[in-house]
C-alpha positions as CSV (number, residue, x, y, z in Angstrom):
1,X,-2.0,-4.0,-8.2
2,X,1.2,-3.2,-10.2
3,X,2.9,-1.2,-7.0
4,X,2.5,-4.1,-4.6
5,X,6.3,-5.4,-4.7
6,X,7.0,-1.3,-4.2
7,X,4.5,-1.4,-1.3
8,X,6.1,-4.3,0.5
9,X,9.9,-2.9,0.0
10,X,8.5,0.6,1.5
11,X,6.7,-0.8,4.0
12,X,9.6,-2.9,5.7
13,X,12.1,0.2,5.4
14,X,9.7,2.4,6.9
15,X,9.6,1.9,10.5
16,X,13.4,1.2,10.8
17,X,14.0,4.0,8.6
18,X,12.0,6.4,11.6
19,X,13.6,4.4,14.3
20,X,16.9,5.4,13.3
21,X,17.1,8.5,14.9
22,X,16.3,7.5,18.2
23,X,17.9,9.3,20.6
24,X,19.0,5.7,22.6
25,X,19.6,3.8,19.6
26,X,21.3,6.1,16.9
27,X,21.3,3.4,13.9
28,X,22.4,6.3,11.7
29,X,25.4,5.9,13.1
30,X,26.2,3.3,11.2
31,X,24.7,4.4,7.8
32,X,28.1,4.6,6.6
33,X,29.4,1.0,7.3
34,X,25.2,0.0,6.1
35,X,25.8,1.6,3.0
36,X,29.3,-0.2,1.9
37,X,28.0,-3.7,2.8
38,X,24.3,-3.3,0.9
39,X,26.8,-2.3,-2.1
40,X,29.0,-5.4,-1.5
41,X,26.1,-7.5,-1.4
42,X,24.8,-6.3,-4.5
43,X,27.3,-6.7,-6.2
44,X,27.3,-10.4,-5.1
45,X,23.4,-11.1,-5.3
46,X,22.5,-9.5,-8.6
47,X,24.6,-11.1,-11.1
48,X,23.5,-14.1,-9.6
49,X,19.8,-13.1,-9.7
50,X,20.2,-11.5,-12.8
51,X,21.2,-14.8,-14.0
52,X,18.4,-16.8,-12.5
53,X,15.7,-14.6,-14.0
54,X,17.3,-14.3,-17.4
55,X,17.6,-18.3,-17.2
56,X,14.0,-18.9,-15.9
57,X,14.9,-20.4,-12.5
58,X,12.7,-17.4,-10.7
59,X,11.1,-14.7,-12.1
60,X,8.4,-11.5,-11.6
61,X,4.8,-11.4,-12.4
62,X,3.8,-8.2,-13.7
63,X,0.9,-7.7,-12.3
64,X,2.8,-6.5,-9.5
65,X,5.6,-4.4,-10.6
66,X,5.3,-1.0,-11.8
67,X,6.9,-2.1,-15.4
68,X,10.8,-0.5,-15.0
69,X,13.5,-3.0,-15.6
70,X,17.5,-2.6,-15.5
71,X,19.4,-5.8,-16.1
72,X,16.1,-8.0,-16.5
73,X,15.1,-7.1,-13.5
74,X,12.3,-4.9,-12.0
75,X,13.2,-1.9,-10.1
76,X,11.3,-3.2,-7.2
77,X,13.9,-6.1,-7.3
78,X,16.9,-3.8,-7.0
79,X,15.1,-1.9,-3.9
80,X,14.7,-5.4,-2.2
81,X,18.6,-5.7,-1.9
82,X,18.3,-1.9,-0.2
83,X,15.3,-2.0,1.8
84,X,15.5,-5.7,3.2
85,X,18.9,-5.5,4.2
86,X,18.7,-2.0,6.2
87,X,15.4,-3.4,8.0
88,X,17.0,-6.3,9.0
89,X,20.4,-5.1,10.5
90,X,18.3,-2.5,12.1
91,X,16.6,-5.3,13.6
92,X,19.6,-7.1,14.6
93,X,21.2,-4.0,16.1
94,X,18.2,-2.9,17.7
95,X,17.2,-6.2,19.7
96,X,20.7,-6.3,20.6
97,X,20.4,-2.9,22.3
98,X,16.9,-3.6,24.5
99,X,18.4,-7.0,24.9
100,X,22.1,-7.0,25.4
101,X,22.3,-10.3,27.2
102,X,20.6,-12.0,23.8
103,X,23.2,-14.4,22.6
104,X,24.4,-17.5,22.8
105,X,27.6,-19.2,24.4
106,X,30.8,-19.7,21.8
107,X,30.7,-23.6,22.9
108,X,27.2,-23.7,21.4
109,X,27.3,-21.5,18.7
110,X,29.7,-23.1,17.1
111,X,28.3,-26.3,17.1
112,X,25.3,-25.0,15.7
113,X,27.1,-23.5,13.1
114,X,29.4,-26.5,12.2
115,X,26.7,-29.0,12.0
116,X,24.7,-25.8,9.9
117,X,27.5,-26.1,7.7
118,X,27.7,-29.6,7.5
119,X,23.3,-29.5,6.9
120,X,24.4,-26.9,4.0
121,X,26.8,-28.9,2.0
122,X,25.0,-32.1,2.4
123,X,22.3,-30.8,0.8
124,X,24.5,-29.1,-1.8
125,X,26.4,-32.4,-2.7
126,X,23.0,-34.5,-3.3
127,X,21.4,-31.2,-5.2
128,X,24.3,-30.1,-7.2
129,X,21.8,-30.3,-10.5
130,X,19.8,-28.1,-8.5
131,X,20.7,-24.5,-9.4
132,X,19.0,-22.1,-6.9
133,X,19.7,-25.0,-4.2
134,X,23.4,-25.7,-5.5
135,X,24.0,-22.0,-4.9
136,X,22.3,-20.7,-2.1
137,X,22.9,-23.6,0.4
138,X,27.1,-23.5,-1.4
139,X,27.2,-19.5,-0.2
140,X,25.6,-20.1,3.1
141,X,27.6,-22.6,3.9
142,X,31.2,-20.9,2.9
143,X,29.9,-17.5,4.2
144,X,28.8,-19.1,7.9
145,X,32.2,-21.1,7.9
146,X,34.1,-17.7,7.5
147,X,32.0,-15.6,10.4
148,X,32.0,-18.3,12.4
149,X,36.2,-18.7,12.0
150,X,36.5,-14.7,12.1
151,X,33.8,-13.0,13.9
152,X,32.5,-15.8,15.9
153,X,30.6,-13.2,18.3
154,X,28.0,-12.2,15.1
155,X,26.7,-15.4,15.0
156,X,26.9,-16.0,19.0
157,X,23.6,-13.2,18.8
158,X,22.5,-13.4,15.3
159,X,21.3,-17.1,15.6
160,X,18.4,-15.5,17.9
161,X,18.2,-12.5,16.4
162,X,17.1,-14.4,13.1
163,X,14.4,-16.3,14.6
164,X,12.7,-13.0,15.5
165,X,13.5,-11.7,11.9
166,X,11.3,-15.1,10.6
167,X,8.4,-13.8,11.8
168,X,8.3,-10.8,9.1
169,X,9.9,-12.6,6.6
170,X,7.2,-15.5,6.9
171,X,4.8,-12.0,5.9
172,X,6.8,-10.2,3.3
173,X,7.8,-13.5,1.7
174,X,4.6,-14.9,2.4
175,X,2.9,-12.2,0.2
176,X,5.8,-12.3,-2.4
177,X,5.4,-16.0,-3.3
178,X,1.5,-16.0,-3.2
179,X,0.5,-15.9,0.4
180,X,-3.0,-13.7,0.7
181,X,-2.9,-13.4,-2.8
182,X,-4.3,-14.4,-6.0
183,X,-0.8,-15.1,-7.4
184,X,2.8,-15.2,-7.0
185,X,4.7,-11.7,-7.1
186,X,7.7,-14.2,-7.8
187,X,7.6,-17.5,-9.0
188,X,10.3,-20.5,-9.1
189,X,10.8,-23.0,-11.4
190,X,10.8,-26.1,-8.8
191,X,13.0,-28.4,-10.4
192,X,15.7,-26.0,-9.6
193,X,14.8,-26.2,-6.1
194,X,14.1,-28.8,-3.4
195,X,10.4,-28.3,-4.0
196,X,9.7,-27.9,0.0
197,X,7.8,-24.9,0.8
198,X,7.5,-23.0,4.2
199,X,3.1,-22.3,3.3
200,X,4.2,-20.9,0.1
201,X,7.6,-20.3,0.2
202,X,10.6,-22.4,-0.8
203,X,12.8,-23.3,2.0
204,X,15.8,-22.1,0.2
205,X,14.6,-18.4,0.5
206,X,15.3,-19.0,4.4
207,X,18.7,-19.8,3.6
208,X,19.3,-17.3,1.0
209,X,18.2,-14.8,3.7
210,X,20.3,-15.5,6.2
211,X,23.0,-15.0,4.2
212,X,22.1,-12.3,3.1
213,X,21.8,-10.4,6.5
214,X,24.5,-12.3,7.6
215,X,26.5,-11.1,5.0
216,X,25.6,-7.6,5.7
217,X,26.3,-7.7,9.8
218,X,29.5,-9.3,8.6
219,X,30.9,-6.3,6.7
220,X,29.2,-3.6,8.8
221,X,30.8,-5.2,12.2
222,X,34.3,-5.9,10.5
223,X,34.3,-2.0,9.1
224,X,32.7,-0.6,12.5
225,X,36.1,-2.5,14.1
226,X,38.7,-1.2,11.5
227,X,37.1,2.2,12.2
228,X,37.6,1.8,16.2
229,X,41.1,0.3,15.8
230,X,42.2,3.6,14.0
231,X,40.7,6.7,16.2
């Protein structure tokens, strides 16, 4: 089933990608601000997953990729940083909008956040041979430290909005690491990780993704305020 990794990317993008003309919730609005922070993640993201497949700390079966590759890695792989992203802000934003009340009060969030920080280097300290864990729980805990000390107020909502986003990620990356499946779409070498998996997924891909959105709301919200300050 070689287009199963293009099946899962389409299939997350697909509803958001219809939902963003709704007449209430206008997402493509914001396709501008979306566009500039899925760049600036990618630049971030793919060297360092280029580097981990090139190095054999993860990689792709391919027996389900359609065969394309730039920079070692399948084109499938490159949509993920695209198609993940956009359905997850459009999450974010759209819970946010049906549920404007969802978030949490700064007293609380940012002691969830400081002792999430202080989770995220503890385990990077006693992991530091570690390379997927060394560097994934290292960016999640500098990135959370700068939202939480500049935009506090995106992680007041996106600590709930997450926990709703777990429920398709536990799916998609379910399926990707070998979940309903006969094997892996991508595998990990587990020395290089904590070797605790989520059914079949390692617990560092939860991390990894909430940086990732996080990341993401981060640079949308910080251009969508430049852009306000200066009409």
């Amino acid at each position: 089933m070689s287009y199963l990794y293009l099946l899962l990317n389409l299939g997350s993008l697909s509803i958001p990608f219809l939902f963003s003309f709704h007449p209430k919730l206008k997402f493509y609005r914001l396709w501008k601000s979306l566009c500039i922070s899925i760049l600036i993640s990618m630049l971030i993201f793919i060297p360092w997953d280029v580097f981990f497949t090139i190095e054999g700390i993860w990689g792709f079966n391919s027996n389900y990729y359609l065969g394309y590759k730039l920079l070692s890695l399948p084109i499938e792989e490159w949509l993920f940083f695209i198609c993940i992203p956009y359905a997850c802000v459009f999450t974010h934003f759209a819970l946010l909008y049906y549920f404007p009340k969802l978030k949490l009060s700064s007293g609380v969030t940012k002691l969830i956040c400081y002792l999430l920080i202080l989770i995220f280097i503890t385990i990077t300290i006693y992991n530091y041979d570690k390379w997927y864990t060394f560097v994934n729980f290292s960016l999640a805990s500098i990135l959370t430290f700068i939202v939480i000390n500049k935009k506090p107020e995106i992680l007041q909502s996106f600590l709930l909005t997450f926990l709703v986003m777990l429920l398709p990620f536990f799916i998609v990356n379910g399926i990707l690491t070998g979940s309903f499946i006969e094997n892996e779409v991508v595998w990990y070498t587990n020395s290089e990780n904590l070797n605790i998996r989520l059914f079949t997924i390692p617990v560092e891909d939860s991390v990894y993704a909430f940086t990732l959105i996080l990341l993401n709301l981060f640079i949308i919200t910080s251009l969508e305020t430049k852009k306000k300050t200066t009409i």
